[in-house]
C-alpha positions, 0 to 999 in steps of 0.5 A: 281179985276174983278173976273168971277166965273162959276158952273155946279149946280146939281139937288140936292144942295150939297157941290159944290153949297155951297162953290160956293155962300159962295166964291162969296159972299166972294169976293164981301163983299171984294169989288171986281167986281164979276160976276157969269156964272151959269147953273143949271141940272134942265134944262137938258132934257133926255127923248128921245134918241136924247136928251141923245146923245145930253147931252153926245155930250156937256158933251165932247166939247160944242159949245154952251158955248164956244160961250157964255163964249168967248163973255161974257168975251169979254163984262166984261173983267175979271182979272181971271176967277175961274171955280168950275164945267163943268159937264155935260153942260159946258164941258171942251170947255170952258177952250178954250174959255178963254184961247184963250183971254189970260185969267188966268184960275184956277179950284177947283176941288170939286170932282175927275171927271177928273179922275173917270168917277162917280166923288167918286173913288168908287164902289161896296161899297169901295174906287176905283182907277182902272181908276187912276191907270190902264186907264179910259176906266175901267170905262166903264168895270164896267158902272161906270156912272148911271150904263150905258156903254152908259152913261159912254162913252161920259166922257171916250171920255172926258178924252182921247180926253182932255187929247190928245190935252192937255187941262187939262194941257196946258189950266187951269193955276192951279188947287185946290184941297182941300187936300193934298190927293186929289192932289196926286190922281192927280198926279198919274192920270197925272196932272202936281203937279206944278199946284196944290195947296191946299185950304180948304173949310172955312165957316162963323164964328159962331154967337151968339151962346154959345159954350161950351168947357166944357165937363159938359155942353155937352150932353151925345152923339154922332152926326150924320149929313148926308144922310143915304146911305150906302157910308155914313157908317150910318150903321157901325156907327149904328151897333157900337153903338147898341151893345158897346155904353152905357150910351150915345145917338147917334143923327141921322140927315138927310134923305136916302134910307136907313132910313127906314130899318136902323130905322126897325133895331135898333127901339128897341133902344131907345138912338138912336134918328132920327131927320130927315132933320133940318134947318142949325142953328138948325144942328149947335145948336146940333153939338154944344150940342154933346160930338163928331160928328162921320163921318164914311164915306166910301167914299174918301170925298173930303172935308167934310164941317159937320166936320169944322162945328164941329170944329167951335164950338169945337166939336172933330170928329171921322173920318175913317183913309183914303182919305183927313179926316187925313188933317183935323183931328189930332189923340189926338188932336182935335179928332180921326181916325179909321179903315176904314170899321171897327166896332169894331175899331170904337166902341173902338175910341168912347170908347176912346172919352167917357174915356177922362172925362176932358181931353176931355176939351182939345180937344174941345179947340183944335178943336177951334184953327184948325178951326180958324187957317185954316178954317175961311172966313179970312183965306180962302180970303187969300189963295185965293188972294195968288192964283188969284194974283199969276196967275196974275203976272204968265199971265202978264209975258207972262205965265213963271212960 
């Protein structure tokens, strides 16, 4: 199978960009054809006025990609064309492009930027539905984008002309999210649920590394993996520990805004260890060592890829009790969920984690099995195989669904 992939990179390589190679690669270890459309925000330029205006012009209609896409797929002659991001240069032009030479289209959505003008579904420190469940112009209420009703503006246009002239729903065959949660915040913002389907993120099987499902074998703490911002909930994570935790460390990995003054704050505890940016092998070797990685997001996190991480080397997680971290996490089995936004409710779940003794074996196990049963390469080349084959058969039967 022919298969043209195409990605918006941001500046700073994060999720998208990750899941982006790892499925590339994927589908080229299983031998089919595939080619890559890449642009990069590095090259963006935003110094003058004219560049802004320019940048937000694209962000809404470019006809500068709709040239380059619609003559790129006349050259190679996909069989699908699998789109993870258009903002801000490809724009949603591009799903004219191939539509218009009968190309099955499907997009991943990573993040929730066809229906919240930042991508989060957040502000003022909390989740946010206001543009979900009122309209999208109260993203420009609140400068919901860099903080700039200028900059807010040309993604608002985004939507309203979109969705007037029907691209979202007339020109992408189906959309992924990757949890059930995060489709139905779709739903609700309009999109068609018979376009949906759900497809978790996977990564790689775990090689020559030992992992141990023996509580004995673990050390005493808890991990931390991410930025050390405060969407991030490092300080309700910190501020648990500090005062309820005893006998076990906490492991702080990552870098932030935040770092300074949270280190200031706590330099009096010694069991908080802070061990900055590390390489993923080394990340992967300490979540391997934890008794639990604890994510205390206050965000609707899309994914969360740290948490099939653990999983993969049967590490239980504690996750907050909202957004898509229920899809992936079962309560009493391979970790458990806390009241969002509350410390004392996750203190006592980290209590919980520590009181299981051997029982915590269990647990670890079952981490294991999750992983293996939804989150593996295997798993995933399945799903996606299920999906372009679908859209295949949907587009030789003239579209009939």
């Amino acid at each position: 199978m022919k298969i043209l992939l195409i990605h918006n990179k941001y500046k700073q390589k994060g999720g998208e960009d990750i899941v982006f190679k790892a499925e590339s690669n994927l589908l080229k270890e299983k031998g089919h054809t595939v080619y890559e459309y890449k642009i990069s925000n590095d090259s963006l330029k935003m110094e003058s006025l004219f560049d802004k205006i320019k940048v937000g012009i694209n962000t809404i209609w470019s006809v500068k990609i709709y040239k380059e896409i619609k003559k790129l797929i006349i050259d190679i002659q996909p069989d699908i064309v699998h789109i993870h991001n258009t903002f801000p240069q490809i724009s949603p032009s591009i799903y004219w492009a191939v539509k218009s030479l009968n190309i099955p289209v499907v997009q991943t959505l990573h993040n929730y930027r066809l229906t919240c003008a930042n991508g989060l579904l957040y502000r003022n420190d909390k989740p946010c539905e206001e543009c979900v469940k009122n309209g999208k112009y109260r993203a420009l209420k609140y400068k919901c984008y860099r903080r700039s009703f200028l900059a807010t503006l040309p993604i608002v246009i985004m939507f309203y002309l979109h969705n007037m002239i029907g691209t979202y729903k007339n020109k992408v065959d189906l959309y992924i999210t990757l949890t059930k949660f995060a489709k139905n915040i779709m739903v609700q913002s309009g999109f068609p649920e018979n376009k949906i389907i759900v497809k978790p993120n996977f990564i790689n099987k775990i090689v020559n590394k030992k992992i141990y499902t023996d509580i004995n074998k673990r050390k005493k703490q808890f991990i931390f993996v991410g930025r050390i911002v405060k969407e991030k909930g490092i300080d309700l994570l910190l501020e648990a520990f500090n005062k309820n935790i005893e006998g076990f460390d906490l492991v702080i990995i990552g870098e932030g805004p935040e770092k300074e003054k949270l280190q200031e704050k706590y330099r009096g505890n010694k069991r908080i260890k802070w061990y900055g940016q590390l390489n993923h092998d080394e990340v992967l070797e300490e979540i391997a060592n934890s008794y639990s990685l604890v994510m205390p997001s206050k965000l609707y996190e899309t994914f969360g890829m740290v948490i099939i991480e653990a999983l993969s080397v049967g590490t239980p997680v504690i996750v907050p009790n909202h957004a898509g971290f229920p899809d992936i996490i079962s309560p009493n089995e391979n970790g458990y969920l806390f009241k969002v936004d509350d410390v004392m409710d996750l203190a006592s779940t980290m209590k919980k984690m520590i009181n299981l003794n051997n029982s915590w074996n269990e647990f670890s196990k079952n981490a294991l099995k999750s992983y293996e049963k939804y989150y593996t390469a295997e798993k995933n080349y399945q799903y996606l195989m299920d999906i372009y084959n679908k859209l295949k058969k949907n587009n030789n039967l003239g579209g009939k669904k």
